[in-house]
PyMOL Python script that loads the backbone (N, CA, C, O; Angstrom):
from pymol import cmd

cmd.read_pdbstr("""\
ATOM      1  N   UNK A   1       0.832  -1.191   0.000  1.00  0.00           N
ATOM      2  CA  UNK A   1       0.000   0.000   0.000  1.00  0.00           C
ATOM      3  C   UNK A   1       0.875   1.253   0.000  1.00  0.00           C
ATOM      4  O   UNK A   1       1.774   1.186   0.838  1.00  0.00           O
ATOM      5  N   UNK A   2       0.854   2.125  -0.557  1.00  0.00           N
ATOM      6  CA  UNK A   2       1.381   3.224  -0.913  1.00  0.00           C
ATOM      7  C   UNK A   2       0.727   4.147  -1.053  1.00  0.00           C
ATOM      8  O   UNK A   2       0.348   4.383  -2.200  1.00  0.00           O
ATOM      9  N   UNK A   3       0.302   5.094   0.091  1.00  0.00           N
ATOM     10  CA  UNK A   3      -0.595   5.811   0.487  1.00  0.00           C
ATOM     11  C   UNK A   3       0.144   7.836   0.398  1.00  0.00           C
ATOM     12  O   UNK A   3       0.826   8.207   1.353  1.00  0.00           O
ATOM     13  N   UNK A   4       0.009   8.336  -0.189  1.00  0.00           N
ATOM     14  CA  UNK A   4       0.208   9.779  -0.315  1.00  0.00           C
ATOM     15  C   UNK A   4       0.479  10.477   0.983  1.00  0.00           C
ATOM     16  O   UNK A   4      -0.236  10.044   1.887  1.00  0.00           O
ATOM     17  N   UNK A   5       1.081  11.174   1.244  1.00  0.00           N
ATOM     18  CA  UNK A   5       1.144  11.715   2.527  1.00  0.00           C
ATOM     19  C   UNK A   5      -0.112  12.847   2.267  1.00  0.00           C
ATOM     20  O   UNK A   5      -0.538  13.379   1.242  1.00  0.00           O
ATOM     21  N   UNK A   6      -0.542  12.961   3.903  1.00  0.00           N
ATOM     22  CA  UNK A   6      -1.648  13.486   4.417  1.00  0.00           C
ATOM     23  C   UNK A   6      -1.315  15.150   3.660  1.00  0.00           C
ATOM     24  O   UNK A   6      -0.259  15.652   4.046  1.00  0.00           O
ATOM     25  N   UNK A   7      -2.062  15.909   2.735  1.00  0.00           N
ATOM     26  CA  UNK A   7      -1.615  17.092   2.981  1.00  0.00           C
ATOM     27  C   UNK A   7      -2.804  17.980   3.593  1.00  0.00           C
ATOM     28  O   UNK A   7      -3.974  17.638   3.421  1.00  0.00           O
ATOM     29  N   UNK A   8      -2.312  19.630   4.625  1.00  0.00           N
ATOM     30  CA  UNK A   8      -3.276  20.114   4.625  1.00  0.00           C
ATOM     31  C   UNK A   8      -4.523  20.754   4.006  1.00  0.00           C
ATOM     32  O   UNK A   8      -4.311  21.229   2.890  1.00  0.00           O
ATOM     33  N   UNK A   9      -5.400  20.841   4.330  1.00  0.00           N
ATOM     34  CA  UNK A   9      -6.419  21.691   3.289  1.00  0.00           C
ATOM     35  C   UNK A   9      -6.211  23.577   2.834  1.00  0.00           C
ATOM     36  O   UNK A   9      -6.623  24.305   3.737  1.00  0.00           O
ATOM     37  N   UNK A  10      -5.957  23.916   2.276  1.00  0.00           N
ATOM     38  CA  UNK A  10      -5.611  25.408   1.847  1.00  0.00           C
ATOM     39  C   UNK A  10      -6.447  26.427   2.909  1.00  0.00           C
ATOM     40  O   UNK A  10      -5.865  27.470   3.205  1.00  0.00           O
ATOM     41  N   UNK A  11      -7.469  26.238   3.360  1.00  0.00           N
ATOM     42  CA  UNK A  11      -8.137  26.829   4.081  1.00  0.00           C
ATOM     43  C   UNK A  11      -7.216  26.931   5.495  1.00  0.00           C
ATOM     44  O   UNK A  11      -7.269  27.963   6.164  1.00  0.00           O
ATOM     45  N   UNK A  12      -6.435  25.882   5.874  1.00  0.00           N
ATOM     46  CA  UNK A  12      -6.043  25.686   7.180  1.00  0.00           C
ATOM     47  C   UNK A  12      -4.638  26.615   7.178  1.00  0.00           C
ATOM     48  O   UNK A  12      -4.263  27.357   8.086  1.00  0.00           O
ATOM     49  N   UNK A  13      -3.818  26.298   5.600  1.00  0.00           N
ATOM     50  CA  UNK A  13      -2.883  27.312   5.843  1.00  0.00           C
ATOM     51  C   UNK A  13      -3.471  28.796   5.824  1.00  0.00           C
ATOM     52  O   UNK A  13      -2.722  29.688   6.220  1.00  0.00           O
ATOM     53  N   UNK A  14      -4.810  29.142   5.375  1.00  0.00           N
ATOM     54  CA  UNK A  14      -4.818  30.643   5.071  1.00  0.00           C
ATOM     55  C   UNK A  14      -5.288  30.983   6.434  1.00  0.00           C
ATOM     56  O   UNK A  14      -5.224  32.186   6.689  1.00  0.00           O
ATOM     57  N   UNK A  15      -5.743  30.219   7.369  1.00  0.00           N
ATOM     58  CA  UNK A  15      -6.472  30.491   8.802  1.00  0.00           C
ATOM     59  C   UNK A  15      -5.048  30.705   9.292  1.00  0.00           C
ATOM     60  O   UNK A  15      -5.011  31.810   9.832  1.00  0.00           O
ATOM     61  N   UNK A  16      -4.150  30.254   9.319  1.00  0.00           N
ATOM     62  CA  UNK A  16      -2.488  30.265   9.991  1.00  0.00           C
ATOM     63  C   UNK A  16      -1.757  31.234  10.076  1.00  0.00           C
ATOM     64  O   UNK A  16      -0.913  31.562  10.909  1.00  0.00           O
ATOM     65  N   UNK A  17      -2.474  32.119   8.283  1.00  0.00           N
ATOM     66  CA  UNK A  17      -1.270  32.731   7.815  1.00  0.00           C
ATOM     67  C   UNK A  17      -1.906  34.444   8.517  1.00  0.00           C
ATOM     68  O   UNK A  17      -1.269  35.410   8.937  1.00  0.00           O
ATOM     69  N   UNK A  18      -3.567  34.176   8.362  1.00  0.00           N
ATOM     70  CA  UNK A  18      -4.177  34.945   8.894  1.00  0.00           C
ATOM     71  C   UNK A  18      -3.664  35.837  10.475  1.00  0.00           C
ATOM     72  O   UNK A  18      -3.414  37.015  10.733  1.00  0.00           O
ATOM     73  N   UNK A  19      -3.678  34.872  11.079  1.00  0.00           N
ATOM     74  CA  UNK A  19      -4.009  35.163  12.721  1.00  0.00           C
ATOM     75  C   UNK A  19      -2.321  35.231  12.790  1.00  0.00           C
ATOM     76  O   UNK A  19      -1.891  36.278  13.273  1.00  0.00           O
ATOM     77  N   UNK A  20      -1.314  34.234  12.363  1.00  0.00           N
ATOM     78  CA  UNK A  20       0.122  35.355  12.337  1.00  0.00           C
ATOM     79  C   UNK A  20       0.065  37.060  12.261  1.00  0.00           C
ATOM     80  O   UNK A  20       0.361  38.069  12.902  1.00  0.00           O
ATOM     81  N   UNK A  21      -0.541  36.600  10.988  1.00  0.00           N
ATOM     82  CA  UNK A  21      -0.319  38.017  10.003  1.00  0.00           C
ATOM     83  C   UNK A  21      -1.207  39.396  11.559  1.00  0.00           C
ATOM     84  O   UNK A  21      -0.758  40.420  12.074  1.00  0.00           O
ATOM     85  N   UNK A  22      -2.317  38.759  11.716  1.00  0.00           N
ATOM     86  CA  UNK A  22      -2.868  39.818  13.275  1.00  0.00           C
ATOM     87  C   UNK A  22      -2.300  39.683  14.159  1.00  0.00           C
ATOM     88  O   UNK A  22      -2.382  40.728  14.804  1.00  0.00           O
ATOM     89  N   UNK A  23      -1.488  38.715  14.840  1.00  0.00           N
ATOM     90  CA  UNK A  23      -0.652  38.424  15.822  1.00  0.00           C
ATOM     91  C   UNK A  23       0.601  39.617  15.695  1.00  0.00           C
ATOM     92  O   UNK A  23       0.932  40.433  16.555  1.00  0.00           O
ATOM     93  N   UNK A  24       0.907  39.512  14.955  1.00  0.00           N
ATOM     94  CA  UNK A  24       2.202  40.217  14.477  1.00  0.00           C
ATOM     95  C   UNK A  24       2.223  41.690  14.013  1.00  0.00           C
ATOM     96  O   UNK A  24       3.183  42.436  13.818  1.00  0.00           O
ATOM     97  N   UNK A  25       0.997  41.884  13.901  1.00  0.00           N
ATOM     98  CA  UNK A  25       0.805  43.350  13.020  1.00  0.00           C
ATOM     99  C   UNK A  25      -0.189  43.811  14.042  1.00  0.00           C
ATOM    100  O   UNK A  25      -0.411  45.013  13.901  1.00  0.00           O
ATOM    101  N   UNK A  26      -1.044  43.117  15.287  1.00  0.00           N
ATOM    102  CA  UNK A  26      -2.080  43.818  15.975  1.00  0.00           C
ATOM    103  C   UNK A  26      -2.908  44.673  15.333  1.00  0.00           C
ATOM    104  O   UNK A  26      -3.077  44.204  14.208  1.00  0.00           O
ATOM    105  N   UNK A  27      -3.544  45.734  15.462  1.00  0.00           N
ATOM    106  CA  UNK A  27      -4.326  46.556  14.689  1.00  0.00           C
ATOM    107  C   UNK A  27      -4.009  46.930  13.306  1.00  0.00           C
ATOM    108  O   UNK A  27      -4.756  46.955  12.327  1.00  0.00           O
ATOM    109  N   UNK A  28      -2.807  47.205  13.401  1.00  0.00           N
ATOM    110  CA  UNK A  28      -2.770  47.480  11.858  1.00  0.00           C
ATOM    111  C   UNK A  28      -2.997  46.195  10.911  1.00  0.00           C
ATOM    112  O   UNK A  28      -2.743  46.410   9.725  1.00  0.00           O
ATOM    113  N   UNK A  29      -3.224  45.520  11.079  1.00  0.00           N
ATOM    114  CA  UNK A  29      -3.727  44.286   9.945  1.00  0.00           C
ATOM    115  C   UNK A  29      -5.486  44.233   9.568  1.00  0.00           C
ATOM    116  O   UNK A  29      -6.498  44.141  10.263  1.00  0.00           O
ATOM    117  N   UNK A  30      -5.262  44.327   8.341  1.00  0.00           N
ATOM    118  CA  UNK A  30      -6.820  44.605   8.191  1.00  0.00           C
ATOM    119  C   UNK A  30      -7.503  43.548   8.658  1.00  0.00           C
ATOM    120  O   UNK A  30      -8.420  44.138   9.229  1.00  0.00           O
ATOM    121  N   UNK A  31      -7.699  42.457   8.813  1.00  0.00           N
ATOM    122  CA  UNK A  31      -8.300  41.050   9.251  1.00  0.00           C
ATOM    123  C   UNK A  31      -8.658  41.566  11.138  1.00  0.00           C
ATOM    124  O   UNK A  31      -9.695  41.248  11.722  1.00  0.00           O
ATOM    125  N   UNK A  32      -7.818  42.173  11.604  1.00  0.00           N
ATOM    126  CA  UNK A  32      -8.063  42.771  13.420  1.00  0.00           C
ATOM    127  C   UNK A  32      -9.746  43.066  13.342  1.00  0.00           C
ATOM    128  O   UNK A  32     -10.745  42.360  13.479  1.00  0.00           O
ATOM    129  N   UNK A  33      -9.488  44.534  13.041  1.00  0.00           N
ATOM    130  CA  UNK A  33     -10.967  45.226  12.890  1.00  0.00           C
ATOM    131  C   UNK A  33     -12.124  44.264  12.597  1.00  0.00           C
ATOM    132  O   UNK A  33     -12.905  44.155  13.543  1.00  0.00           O
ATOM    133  N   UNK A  34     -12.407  43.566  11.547  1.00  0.00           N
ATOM    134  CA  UNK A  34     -13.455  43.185  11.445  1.00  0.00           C
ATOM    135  C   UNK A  34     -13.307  41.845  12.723  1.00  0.00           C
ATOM    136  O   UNK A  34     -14.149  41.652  13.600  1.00  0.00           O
ATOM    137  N   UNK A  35     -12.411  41.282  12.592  1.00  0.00           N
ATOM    138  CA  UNK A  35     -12.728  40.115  13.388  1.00  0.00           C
ATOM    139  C   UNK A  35     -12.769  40.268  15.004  1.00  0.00           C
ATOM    140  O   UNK A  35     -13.226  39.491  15.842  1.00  0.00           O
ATOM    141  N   UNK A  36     -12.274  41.255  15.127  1.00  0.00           N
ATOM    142  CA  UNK A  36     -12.781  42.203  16.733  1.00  0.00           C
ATOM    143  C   UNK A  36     -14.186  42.339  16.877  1.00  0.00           C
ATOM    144  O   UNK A  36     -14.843  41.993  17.859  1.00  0.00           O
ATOM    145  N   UNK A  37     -14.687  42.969  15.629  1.00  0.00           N
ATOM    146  CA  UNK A  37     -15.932  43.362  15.643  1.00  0.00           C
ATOM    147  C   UNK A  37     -16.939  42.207  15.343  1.00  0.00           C
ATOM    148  O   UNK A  37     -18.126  42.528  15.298  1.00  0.00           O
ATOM    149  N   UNK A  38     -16.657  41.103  15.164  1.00  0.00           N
ATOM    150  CA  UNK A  38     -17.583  39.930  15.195  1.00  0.00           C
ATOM    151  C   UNK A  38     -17.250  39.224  16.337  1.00  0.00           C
ATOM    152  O   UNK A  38     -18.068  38.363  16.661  1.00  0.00           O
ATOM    153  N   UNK A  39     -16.415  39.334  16.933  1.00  0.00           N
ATOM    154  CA  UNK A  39     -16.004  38.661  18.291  1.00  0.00           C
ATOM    155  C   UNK A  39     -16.799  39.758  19.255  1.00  0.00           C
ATOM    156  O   UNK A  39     -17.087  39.272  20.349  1.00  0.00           O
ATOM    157  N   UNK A  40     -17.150  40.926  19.101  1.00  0.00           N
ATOM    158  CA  UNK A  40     -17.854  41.769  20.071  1.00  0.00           C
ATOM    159  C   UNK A  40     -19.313  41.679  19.876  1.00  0.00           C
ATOM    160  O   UNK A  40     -19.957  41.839  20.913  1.00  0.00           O
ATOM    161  N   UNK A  41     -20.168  41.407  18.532  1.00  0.00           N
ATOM    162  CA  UNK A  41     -21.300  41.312  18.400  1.00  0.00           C
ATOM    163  C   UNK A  41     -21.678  39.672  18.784  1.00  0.00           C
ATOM    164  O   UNK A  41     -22.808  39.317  19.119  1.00  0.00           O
ATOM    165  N   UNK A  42     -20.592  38.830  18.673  1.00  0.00           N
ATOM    166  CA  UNK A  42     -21.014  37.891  19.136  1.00  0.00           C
ATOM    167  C   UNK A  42     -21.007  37.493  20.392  1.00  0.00           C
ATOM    168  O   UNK A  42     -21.435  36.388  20.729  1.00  0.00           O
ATOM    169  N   UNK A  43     -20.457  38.469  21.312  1.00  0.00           N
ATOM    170  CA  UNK A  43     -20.609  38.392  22.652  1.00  0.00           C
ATOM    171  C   UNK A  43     -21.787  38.690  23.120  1.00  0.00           C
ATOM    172  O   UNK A  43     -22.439  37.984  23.890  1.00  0.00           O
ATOM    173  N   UNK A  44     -22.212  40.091  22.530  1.00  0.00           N
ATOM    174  CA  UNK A  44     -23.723  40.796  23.151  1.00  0.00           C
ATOM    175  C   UNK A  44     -24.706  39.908  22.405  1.00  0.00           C
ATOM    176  O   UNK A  44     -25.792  39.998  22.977  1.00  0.00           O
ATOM    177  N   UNK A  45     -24.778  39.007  21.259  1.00  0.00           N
ATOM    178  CA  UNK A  45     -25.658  37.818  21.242  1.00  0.00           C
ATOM    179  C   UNK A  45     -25.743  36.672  22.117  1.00  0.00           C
ATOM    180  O   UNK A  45     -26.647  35.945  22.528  1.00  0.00           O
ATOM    181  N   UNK A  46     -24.380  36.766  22.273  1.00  0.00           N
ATOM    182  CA  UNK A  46     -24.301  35.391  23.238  1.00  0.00           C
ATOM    183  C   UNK A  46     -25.164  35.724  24.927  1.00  0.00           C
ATOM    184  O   UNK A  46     -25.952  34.948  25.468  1.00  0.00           O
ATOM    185  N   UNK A  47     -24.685  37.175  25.504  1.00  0.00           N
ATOM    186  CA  UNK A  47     -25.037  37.605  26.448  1.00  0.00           C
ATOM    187  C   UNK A  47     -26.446  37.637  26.785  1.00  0.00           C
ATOM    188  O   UNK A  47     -26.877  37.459  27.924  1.00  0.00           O
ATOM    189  N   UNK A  48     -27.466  37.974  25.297  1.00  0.00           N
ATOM    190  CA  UNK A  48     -28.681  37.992  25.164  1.00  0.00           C
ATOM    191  C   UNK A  48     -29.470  37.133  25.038  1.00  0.00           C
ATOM    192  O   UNK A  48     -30.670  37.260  25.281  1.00  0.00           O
ATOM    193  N   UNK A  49     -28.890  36.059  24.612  1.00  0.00           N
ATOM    194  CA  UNK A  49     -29.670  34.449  24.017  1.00  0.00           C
ATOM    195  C   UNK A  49     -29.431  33.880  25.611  1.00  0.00           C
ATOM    196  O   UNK A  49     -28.499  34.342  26.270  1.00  0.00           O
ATOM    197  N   UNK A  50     -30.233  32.966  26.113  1.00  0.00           N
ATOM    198  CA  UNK A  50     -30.668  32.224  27.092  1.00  0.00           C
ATOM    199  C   UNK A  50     -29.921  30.957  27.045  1.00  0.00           C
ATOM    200  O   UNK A  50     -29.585  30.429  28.105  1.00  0.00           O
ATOM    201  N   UNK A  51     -29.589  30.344  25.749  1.00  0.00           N
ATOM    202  CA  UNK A  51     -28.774  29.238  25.930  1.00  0.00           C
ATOM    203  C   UNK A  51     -27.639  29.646  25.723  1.00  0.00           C
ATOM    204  O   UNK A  51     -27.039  29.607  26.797  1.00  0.00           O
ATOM    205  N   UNK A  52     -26.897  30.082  24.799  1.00  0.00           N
ATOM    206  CA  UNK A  52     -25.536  30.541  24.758  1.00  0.00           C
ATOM    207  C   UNK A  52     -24.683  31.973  26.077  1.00  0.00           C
ATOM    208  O   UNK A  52     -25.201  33.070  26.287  1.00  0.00           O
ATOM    209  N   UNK A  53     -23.748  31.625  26.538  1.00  0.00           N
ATOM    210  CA  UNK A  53     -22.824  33.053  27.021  1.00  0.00           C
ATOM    211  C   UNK A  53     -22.334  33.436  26.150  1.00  0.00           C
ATOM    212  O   UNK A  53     -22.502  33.130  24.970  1.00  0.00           O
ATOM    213  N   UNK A  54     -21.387  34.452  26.790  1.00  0.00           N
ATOM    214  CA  UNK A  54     -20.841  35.253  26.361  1.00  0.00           C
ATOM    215  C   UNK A  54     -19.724  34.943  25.806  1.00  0.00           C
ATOM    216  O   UNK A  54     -19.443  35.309  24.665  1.00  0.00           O
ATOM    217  N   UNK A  55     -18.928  34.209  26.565  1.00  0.00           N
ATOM    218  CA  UNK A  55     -17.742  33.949  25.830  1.00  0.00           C
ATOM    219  C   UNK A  55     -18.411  32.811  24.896  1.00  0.00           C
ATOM    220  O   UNK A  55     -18.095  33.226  23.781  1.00  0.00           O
ATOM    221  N   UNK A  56     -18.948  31.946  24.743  1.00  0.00           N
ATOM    222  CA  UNK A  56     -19.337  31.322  23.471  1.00  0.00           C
ATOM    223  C   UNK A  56     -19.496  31.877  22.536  1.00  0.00           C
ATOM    224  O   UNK A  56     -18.688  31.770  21.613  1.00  0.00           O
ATOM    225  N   UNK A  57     -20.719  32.753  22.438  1.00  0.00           N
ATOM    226  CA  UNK A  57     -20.712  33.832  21.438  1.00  0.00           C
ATOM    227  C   UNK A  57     -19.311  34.835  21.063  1.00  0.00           C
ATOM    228  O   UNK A  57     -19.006  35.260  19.948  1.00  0.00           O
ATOM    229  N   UNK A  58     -18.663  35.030  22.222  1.00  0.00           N
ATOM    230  CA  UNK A  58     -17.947  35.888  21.689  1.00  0.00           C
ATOM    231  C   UNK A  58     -16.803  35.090  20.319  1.00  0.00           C
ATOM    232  O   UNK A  58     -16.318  35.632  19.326  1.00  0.00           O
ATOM    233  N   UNK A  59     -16.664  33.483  20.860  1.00  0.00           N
ATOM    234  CA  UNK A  59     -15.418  32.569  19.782  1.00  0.00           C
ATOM    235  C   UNK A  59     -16.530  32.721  18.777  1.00  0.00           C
ATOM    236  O   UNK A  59     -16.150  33.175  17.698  1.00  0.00           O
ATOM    237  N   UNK A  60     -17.463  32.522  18.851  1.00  0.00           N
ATOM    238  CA  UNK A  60     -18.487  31.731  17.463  1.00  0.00           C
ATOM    239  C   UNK A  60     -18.440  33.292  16.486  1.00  0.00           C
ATOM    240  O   UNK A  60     -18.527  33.161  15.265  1.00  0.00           O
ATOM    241  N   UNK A  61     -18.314  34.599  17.020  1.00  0.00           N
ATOM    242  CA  UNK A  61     -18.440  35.790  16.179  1.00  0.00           C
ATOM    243  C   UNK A  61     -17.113  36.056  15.950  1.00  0.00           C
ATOM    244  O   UNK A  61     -17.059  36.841  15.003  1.00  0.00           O
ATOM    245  N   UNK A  62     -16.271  35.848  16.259  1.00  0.00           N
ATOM    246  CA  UNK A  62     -14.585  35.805  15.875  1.00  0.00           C
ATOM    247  C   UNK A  62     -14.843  35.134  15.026  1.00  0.00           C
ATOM    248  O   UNK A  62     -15.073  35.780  14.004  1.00  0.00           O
ATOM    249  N   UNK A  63     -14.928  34.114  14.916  1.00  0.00           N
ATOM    250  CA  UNK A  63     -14.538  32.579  14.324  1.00  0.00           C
ATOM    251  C   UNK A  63     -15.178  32.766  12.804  1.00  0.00           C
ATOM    252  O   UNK A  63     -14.623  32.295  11.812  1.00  0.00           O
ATOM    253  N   UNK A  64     -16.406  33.508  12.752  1.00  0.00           N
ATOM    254  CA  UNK A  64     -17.416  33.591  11.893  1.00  0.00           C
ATOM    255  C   UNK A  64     -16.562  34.590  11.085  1.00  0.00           C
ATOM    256  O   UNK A  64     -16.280  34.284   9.927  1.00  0.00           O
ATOM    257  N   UNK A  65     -16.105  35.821  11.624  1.00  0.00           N
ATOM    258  CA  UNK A  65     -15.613  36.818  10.972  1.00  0.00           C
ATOM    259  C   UNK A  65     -14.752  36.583  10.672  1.00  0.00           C
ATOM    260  O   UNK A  65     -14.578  37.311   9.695  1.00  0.00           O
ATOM    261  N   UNK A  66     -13.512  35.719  10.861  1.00  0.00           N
ATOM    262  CA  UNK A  66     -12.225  34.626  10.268  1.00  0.00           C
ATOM    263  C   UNK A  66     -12.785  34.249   9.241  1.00  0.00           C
ATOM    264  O   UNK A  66     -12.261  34.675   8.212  1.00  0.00           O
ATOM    265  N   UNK A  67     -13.769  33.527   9.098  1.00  0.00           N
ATOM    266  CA  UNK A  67     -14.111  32.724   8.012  1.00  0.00           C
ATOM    267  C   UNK A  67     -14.436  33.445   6.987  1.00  0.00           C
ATOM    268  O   UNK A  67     -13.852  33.251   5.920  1.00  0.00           O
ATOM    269  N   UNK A  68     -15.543  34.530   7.115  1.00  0.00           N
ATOM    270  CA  UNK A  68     -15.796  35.574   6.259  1.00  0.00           C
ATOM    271  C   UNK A  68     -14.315  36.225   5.222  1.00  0.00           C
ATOM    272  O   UNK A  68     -14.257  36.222   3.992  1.00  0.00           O
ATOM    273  N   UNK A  69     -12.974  36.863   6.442  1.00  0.00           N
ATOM    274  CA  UNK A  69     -12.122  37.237   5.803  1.00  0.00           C
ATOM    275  C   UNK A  69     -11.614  35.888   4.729  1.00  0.00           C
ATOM    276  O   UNK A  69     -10.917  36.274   3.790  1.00  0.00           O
ATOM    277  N   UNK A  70     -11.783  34.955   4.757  1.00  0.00           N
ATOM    278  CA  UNK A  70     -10.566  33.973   4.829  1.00  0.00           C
ATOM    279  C   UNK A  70     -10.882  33.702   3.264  1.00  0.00           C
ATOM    280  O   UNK A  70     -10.256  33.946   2.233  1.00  0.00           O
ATOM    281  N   UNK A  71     -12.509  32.906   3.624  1.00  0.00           N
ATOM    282  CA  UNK A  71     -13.297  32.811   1.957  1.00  0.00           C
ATOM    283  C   UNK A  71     -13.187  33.855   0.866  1.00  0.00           C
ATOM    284  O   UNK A  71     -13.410  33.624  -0.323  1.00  0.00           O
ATOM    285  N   UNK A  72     -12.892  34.807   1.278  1.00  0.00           N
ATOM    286  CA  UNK A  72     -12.477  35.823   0.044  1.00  0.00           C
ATOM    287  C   UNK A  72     -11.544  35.438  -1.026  1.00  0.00           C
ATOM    288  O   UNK A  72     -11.270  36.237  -1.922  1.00  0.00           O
TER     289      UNK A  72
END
""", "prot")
cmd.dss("prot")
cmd.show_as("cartoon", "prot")
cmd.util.cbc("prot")
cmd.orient("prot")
């Protein structure tokens, strides 16, 4: 059996290259702003909804706004 090595999916390097790229640049990286700002609306959803908190909401509106930048 001669099986291919595992490679990653392109999505996983651009999520990598992403959150470096904000890690490293803090605000000035355009990817900060918006994904601040979905990590903050998803807090005050999370805060407001009865089953979810806050910090849940707050990863799930980050996470969402990652994805948004990323799919571009």
């Amino acid at each position: 059996m001669n099986r291919e090595p595992r490679q990653t999916p392109d999505w996983v390097e651009d999520v990598k290259a992403e959150v470096t790229g904000m890690a490293k640049e803090g605000l000035n990286h355009p990817s900060t702003a918006p994904v601040l700002t979905g990590a903050a609306v998803g807090a005050v959803a999370g805060a407001l909804l009865p089953v979810v908190s806050w910090p849940i909401g707050l990863a799930i509106g980050a996470g969402f706004a990652l994805y948004q930048r990323i799919k571009k």
